[in-house]
N, C-alpha and C positions, 0 to 999 in steps of 0.2 A: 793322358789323353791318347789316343790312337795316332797313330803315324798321318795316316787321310788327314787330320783334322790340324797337323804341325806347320802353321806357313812356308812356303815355297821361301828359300834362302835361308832357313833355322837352322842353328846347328841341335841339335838331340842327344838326349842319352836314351837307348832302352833300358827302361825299369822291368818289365813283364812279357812274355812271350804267351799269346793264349793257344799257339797251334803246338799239338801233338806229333808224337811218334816220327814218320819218314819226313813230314812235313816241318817239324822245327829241328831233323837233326839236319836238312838240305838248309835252311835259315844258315843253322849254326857255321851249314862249311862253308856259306857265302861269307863268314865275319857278321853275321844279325844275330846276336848273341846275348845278354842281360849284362851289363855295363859298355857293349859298345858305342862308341860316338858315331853317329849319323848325320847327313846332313840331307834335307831334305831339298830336292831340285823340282824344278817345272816338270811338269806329266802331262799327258794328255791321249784321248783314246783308251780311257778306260784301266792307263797305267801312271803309279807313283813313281817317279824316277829318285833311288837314294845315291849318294856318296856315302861310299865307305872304304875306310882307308884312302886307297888312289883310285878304286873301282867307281863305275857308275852301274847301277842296278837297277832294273826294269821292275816291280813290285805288279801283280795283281792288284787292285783293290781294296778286294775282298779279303787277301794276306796282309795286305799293307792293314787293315782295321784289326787285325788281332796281334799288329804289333805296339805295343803302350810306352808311349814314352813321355819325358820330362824335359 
């Protein structure tokens, strides 16, 4: 399922990365990477908020839908 679509308090694994080139190698140096654990937090304003590692990460949307996870 896409990232958008992971209830707010889940923890995630990414399975799949659907963004390309500049845009998933900036994913990858954030730690959003194809076996990372994610945890998905409250957003709002058009932003997905993740945990990752100790970080907390502001997602677009639109990014946030072409990351797939389980």
């Amino acid at each position: 399922m896409p990232l958008i679509l992971a209830p707010a308090g889940r923890a995630v694994k990414v399975i799949r990365i659907l963004a390309e080139g500049d845009v998933r190698r900036h994913l990858e140096n954030l730690g959003i990477l194809v076996g990372a654990a994610l945890e998905r937090m409250e957003g709002g304003g058009g932003v997905i908020i993740v945990k990752v590692k100790d970080a907390r990460l502001a997602l677009d949307r639109g990014l946030a839908a072409k990351i797939l996870v389980s």
